[in-house]
C-alpha positions in Angstrom: -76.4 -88.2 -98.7 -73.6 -89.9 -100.7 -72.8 -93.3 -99.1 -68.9 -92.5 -100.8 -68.7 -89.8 -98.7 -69.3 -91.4 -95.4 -66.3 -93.9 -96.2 -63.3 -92.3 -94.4 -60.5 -91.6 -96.9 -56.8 -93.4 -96.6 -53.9 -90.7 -95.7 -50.2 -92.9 -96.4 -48.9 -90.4 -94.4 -51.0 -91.0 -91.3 -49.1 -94.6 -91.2 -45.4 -92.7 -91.3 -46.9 -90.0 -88.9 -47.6 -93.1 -86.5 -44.2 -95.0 -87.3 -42.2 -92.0 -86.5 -44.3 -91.2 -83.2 -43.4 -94.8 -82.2 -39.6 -94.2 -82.9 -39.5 -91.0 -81.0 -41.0 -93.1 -77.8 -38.5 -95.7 -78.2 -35.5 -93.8 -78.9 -36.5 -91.6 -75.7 -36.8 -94.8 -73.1 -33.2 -96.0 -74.3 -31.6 -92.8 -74.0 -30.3 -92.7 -78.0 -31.5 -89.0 -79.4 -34.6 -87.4 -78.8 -35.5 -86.4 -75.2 -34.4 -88.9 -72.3 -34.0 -88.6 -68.6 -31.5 -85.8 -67.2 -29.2 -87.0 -64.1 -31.4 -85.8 -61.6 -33.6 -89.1 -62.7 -37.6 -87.7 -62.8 -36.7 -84.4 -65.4 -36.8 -84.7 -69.4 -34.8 -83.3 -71.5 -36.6 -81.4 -74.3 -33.6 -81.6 -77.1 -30.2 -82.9 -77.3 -27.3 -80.7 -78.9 -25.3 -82.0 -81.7 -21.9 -83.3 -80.4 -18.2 -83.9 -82.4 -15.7 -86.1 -80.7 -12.0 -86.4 -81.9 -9.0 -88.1 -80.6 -5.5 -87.5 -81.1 -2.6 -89.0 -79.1 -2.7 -86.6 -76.6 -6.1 -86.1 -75.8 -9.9 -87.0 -76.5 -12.0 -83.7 -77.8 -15.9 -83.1 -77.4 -16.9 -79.9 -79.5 -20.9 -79.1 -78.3 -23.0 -76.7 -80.5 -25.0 -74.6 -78.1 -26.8 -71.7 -79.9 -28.3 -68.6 -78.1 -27.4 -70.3 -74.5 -25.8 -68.6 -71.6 -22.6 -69.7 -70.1 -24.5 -69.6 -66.7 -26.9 -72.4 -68.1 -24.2 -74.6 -69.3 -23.3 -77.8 -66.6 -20.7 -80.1 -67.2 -20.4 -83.0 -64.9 -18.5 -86.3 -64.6 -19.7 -89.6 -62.4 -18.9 -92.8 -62.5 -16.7 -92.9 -65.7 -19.8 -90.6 -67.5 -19.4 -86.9 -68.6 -22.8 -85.2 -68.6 -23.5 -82.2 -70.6 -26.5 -80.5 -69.1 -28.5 -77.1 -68.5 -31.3 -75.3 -70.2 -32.3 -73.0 -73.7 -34.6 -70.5 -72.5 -37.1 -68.7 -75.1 -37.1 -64.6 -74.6 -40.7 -64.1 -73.1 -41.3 -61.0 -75.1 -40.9 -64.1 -78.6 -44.1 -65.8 -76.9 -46.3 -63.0 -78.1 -45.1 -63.2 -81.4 -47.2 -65.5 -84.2 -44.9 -67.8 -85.1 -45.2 -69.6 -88.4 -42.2 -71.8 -88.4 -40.3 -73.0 -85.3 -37.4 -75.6 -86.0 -34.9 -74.5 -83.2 -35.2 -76.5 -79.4 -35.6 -75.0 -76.2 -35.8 -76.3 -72.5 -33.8 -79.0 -71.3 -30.9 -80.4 -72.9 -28.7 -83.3 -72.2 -25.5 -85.6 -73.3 -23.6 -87.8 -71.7 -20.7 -90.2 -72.7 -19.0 -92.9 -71.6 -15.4 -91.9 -70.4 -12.4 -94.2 -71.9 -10.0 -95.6 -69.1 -7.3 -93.2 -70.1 -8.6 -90.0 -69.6 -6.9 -87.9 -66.7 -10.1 -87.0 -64.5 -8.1 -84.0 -62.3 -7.4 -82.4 -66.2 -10.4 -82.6 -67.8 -11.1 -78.6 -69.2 -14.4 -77.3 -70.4 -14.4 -73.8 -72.3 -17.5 -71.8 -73.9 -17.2 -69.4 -76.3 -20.1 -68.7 -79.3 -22.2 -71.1 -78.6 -19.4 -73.6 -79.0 -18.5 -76.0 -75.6 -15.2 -77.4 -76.1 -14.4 -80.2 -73.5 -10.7 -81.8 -73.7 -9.9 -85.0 -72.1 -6.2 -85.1 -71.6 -5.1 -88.7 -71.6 -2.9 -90.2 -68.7 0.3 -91.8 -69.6 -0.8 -95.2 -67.7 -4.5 -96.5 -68.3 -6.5 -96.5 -65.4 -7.8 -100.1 -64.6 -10.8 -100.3 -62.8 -9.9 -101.8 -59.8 -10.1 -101.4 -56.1 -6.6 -99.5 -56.1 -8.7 -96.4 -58.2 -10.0 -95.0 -55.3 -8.4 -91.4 -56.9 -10.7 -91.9 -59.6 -14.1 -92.7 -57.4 -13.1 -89.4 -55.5 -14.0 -87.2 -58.3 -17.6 -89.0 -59.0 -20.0 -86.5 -59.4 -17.8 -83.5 -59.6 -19.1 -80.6 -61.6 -16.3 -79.0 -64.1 -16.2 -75.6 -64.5 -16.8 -74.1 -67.7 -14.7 -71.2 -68.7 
């Protein structure tokens, strides 16, 4: 037998295969794209859906892009000063059987959350689907709320599901 042969061959891309494995891990313990942990605390989310935010002087805006998902599996919370976009992408069963050759689009468990600025008015805070599209609007109050002990409207609200229209 050739002795070149026994010699294992070099593959570049092996070494950006690793890199971007290593990435993916990091990005999910911090929270920053890619899959991270969902409210509950032990669950993973599978994917993260792409997110817009806007302001103008009346309000903040967060447009969600949420393909092929029911309205029924779309959750928006807010907790502590966080909005949490959260629910589920469920594959048809009857696609499972297919052979698939190419599969680029997410499913399971998908989450978002942001940081909400002192200004938003927590009682107006509107969530409406429609297409696949989640638009959240964060009216802003006239005053600033200042974290203090007098916000005890504010602390009321912590974990309070919006409902999506």
């Amino acid at each position: 037998m050739n002795e070149l042969a026994k010699i294992p061959r070099w593959n570049p891309f092996k070494e950006f295969e690793d890199l971007q494995n290593q990435m993916r891990s990091l990005f999910a313990l911090t929270g920053n794209g890619g899959p991270g942990l969902l409210p509950g605390g032990d669950e993973f989310a599978d994917w993260s859906p792409a997110v817009d935010v806007s302001e103008d002087d009346k309000e903040y805006t967060i447009t969600a892009d949420l393909p092929n998902i029911d309205k029924k599996d779309v959750k928006v919370t807010q907790d502590d000063g966080m909005l949490t976009i959260s629910g589920e992408r469920r594959r048809e069963a009857e696609e499972r059987k297919k052979t698939w050759h190419r599969v680029e689009r997410s499913y399971g468990n998908y989450v978002r959350s942001f940081q909400l600025p002192d200004e938003v008015d927590h009682k107006k805070i509107d969530a409406v689907f429609k297409n696949g599209v989640l638009k959240i609007s964060l009216p802003k109050s006239k005053e600033k709320t200042k974290k203090t002990k007098k916000t005890k409207k504010t602390k009321k609200l912590s974990g309070t599901e919006i409902p999506v229209k």
